[in-house]
Each structure stands twice: as C-alpha cells, then as structure tokens.
C-alpha positions as CSV (number, residue, x, y, z in Angstrom):
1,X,-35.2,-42.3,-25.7
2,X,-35.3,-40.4,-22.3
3,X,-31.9,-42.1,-20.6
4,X,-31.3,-42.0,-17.0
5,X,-29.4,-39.3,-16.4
6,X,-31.7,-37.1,-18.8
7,X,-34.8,-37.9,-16.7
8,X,-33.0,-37.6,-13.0
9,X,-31.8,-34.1,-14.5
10,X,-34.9,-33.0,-15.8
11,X,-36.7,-34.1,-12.0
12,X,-34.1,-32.3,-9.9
13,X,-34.2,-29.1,-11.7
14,X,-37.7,-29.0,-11.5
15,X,-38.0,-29.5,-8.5
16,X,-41.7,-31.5,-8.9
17,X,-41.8,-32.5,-12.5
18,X,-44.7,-34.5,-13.9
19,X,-44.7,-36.6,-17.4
20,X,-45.6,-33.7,-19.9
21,X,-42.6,-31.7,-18.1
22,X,-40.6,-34.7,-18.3
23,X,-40.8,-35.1,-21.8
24,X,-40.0,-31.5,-22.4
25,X,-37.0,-31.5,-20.9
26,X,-35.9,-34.5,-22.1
27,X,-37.1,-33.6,-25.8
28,X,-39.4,-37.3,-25.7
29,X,-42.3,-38.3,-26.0
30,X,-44.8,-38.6,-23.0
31,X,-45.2,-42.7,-23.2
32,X,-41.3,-42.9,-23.1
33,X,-40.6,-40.1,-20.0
34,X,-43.3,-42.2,-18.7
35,X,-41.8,-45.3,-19.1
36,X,-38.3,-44.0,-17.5
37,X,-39.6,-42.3,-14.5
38,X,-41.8,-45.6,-14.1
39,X,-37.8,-47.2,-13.4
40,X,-37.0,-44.4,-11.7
41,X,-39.4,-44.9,-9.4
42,X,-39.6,-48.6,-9.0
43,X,-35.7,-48.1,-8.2
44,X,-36.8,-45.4,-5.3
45,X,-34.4,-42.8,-7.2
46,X,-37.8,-40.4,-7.9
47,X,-40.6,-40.6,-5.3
48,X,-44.4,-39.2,-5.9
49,X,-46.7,-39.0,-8.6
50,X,-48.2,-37.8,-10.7
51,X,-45.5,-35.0,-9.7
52,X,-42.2,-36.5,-9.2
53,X,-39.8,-35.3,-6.6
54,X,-36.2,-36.9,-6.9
55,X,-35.0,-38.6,-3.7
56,X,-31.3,-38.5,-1.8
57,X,-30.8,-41.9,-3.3
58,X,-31.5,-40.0,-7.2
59,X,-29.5,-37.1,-6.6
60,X,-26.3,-39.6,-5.6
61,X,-27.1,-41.5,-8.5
62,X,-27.4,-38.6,-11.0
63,X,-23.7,-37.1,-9.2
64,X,-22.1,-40.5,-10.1
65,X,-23.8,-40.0,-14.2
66,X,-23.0,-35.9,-14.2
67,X,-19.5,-36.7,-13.3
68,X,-19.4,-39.7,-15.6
69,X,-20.6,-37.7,-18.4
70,X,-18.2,-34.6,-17.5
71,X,-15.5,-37.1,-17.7
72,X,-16.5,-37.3,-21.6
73,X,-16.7,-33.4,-22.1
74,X,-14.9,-31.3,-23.5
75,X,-13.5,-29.4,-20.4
76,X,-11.4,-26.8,-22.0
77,X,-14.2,-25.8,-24.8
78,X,-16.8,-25.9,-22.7
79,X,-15.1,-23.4,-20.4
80,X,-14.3,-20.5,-23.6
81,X,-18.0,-21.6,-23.8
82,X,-19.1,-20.6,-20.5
83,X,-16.7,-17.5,-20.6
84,X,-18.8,-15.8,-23.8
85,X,-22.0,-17.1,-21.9
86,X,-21.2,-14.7,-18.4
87,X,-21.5,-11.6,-20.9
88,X,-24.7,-13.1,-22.0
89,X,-25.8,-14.2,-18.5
90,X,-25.4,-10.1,-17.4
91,X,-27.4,-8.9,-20.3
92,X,-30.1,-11.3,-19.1
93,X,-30.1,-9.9,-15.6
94,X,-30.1,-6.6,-16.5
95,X,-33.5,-7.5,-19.0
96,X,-35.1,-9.1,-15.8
97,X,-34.4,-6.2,-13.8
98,X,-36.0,-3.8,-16.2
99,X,-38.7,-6.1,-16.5
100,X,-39.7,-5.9,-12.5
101,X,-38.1,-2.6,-11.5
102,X,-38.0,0.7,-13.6
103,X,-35.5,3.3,-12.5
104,X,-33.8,0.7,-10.7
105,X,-35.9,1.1,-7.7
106,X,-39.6,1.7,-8.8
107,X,-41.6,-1.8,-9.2
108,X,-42.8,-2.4,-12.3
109,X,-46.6,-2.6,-12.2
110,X,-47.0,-3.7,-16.5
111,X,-49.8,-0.9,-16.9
112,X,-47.3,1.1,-19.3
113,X,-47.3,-1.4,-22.7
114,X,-45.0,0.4,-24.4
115,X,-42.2,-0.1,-21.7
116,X,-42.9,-3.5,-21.3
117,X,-42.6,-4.5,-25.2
118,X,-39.5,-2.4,-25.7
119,X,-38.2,-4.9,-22.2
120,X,-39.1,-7.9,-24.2
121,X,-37.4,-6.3,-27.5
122,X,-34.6,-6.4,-25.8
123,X,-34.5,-9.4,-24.8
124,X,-35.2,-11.3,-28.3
125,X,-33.4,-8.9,-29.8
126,X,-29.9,-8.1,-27.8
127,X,-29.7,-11.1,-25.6
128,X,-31.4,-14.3,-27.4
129,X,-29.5,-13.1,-30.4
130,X,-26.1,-13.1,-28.8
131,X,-27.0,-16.4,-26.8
132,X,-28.1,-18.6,-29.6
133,X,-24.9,-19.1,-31.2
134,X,-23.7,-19.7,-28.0
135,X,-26.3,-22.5,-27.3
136,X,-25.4,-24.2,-30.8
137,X,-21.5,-24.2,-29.5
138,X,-23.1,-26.0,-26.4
139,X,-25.1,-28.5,-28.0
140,X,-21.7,-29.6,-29.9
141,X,-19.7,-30.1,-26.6
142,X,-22.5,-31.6,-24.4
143,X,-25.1,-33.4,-27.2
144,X,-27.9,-33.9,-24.5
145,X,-28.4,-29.8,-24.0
146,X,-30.1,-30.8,-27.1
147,X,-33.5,-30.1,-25.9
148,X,-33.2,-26.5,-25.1
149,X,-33.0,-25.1,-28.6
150,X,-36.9,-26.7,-29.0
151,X,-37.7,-25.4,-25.4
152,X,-36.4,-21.7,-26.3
153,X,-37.8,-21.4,-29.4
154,X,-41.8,-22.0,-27.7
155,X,-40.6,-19.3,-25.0
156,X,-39.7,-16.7,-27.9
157,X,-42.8,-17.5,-30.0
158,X,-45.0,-17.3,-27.0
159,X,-43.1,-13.8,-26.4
160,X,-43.3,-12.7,-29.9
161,X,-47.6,-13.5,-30.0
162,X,-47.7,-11.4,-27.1
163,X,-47.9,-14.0,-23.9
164,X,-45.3,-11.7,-21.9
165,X,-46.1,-14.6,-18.6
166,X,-43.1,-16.5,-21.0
167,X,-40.4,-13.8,-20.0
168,X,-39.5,-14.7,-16.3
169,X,-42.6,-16.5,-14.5
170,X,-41.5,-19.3,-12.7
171,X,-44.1,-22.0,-13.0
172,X,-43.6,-21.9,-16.9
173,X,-40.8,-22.7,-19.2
174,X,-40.2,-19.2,-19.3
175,X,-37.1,-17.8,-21.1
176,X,-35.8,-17.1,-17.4
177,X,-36.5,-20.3,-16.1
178,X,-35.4,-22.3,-19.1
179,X,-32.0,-19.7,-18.7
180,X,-31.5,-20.5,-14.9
181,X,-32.0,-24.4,-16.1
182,X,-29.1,-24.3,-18.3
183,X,-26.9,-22.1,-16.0
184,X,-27.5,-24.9,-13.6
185,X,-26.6,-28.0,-16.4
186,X,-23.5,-25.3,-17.5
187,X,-21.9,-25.2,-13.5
188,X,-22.7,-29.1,-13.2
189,X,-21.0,-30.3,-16.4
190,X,-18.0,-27.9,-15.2
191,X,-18.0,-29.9,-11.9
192,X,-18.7,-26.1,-9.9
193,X,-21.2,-25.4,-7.6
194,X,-23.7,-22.6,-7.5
195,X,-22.2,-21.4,-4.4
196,X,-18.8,-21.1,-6.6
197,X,-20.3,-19.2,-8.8
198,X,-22.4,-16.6,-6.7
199,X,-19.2,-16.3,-5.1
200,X,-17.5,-15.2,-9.4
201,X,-20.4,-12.9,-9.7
202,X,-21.8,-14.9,-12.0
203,X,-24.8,-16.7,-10.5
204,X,-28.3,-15.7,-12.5
C-alpha cells in the first residue's frame, strides 16, 4: 500500500513524478500509487497531472510525517550507518567523475569502450559492493527505504547488459540518481539539511 508519506516522498524527490514513477518509488503497484496521489491531489498536497508536482501545502505536510517518522528511528544506528555510508558516498563521486572527466580535466566524450567499461566495473564492483551491505543495515533502521534494493538491482542489470544511460543520467533511475535519492531520505530521516551537509563535505 503506497502510504502518505511514501507517495509525498516519492513526488518531491522527483521533482514531477507520474504514476509508473510513483509506484517505483514506492515499490506498488500502478492502480494503488494511483489511487494515493488521486487523495493527494483531491487534498491540494500534489498538484498536476499526469505529472505530479508537490505543493507548499505537501511539502509541510510531508515535514510534519518525516519528523514523525524520525521520531520512531533509530537515531544513534542510523548515524554509525550514515558514517560507513560517507566512505561509500566518496567512492561514488570519484566513479562519476571518471565517468565525465578523464585526467581530471579532459571531458569524457564515451568513444574509448574500454575506458568506459572498466568506469562502470568499478562501480558494480568497488562501490555497489561496499554499499549494499550498507543499504541492508538501512532497510532494518528505516523499513520504508525498502524499495531501493528492487530499484538498484534494475540499475545494475541494465549496467551489466550494457545500457551505460543507467550510470548517472538524470531522467532515469540511474544508479546516480537513485544514490542522490537516498542521500536525500538519509539527511531527512537524520533531521539535517543538504546545506549541513555540503557544508561536512559530504553532499553527493
């Protein structure tokens, strides 16, 4: 059942989310996201369609559920957590790098294959490796990050067949994207703000 604070979630990180999105995120169906952004948007909390946009009235509502819900977490696992997860989050930035820039300075133009697969090796590899234990000690503090182990899992098959679109494009559940997602549910359920943690050195 896609809940409230689920679907608000799922809207605002998206920025403009429609149903099939919805019920990614939310690891539903498409009738029930349907049915729960149809509430959503009878009580003005998402507005648009058949992409949603949430509205100021949805993003107060979904700060009163975040802090309701971080109320209920684990605050002092959840932060040994998000300490392994900043060695993790580096690793990451350093694949995306490699993947746009070689040299450091030289923009990567994906003509050289054999670069760019050893890039994505990397990444599945070295980081998803070291991250997924990491999501499963996650999952157990905050139950509803649920749906990312499903979501990862298409962006390194997709990867692994060869679609290299799934390491960092924006418009996709991309392993970047899904990565800057979680970062984002990670600083909310720790009641930060990305602006605290750009300021630590550790925004994405």
């Amino acid at each position: 059942m896609s809940g409230e604070l689920e679907v608000l979630q799922a809207v605002r990180l998206k920025g403009r989310a429609d149903t099939a999105a919805v019920a990614r995120c939310t690891g539903s169906d498409e009738a029930d996201a349907q049915a729960a952004l149809d509430k959503l948007l009878a009580d003005a909390l998402i507005k648009g369609g058949p992409a949603f946009r949430i509205t100021p009235e949805g993003n107060e509502r979904l700060r009163e559920l975040t802090a309701a819900e971080r109320a209920g977490v684990d605050q002092q696992a959840l932060e040994a957590v998000y300490d392994d997860f900043h060695h993790a989050n580096t690793a990451l930035k350093e694949v995306v790098t490699s993947w746009q820039l070689r040299d450091s300075e030289t923009p990567n133009d994906h003509t050289d294959a054999a670069y760019d697969a050893a890039v994505i090796r990397r990444l599945l590899d070295e980081v998803d490796g070291e991250f997924r234990p990491l999501l499963s000690r996650m999952i157990a503090i905050a139950p509803r990050l649920a749906p990312y182990g499903p979501r990862f899992d298409t962006a390194v098959a997709a990867l692994e067949a060869g679609d290299t679109t799934y390491l960092a494009r924006p418009i996709l559940d991309s392993y970047h994207t899904l990565w800057f997602e979680l970062h984002e549910e990670l600083i909310g359920l720790l009641g930060r703000t990305r602006l605290d943690e750009a300021a630590a050195g550790r925004a994405l």
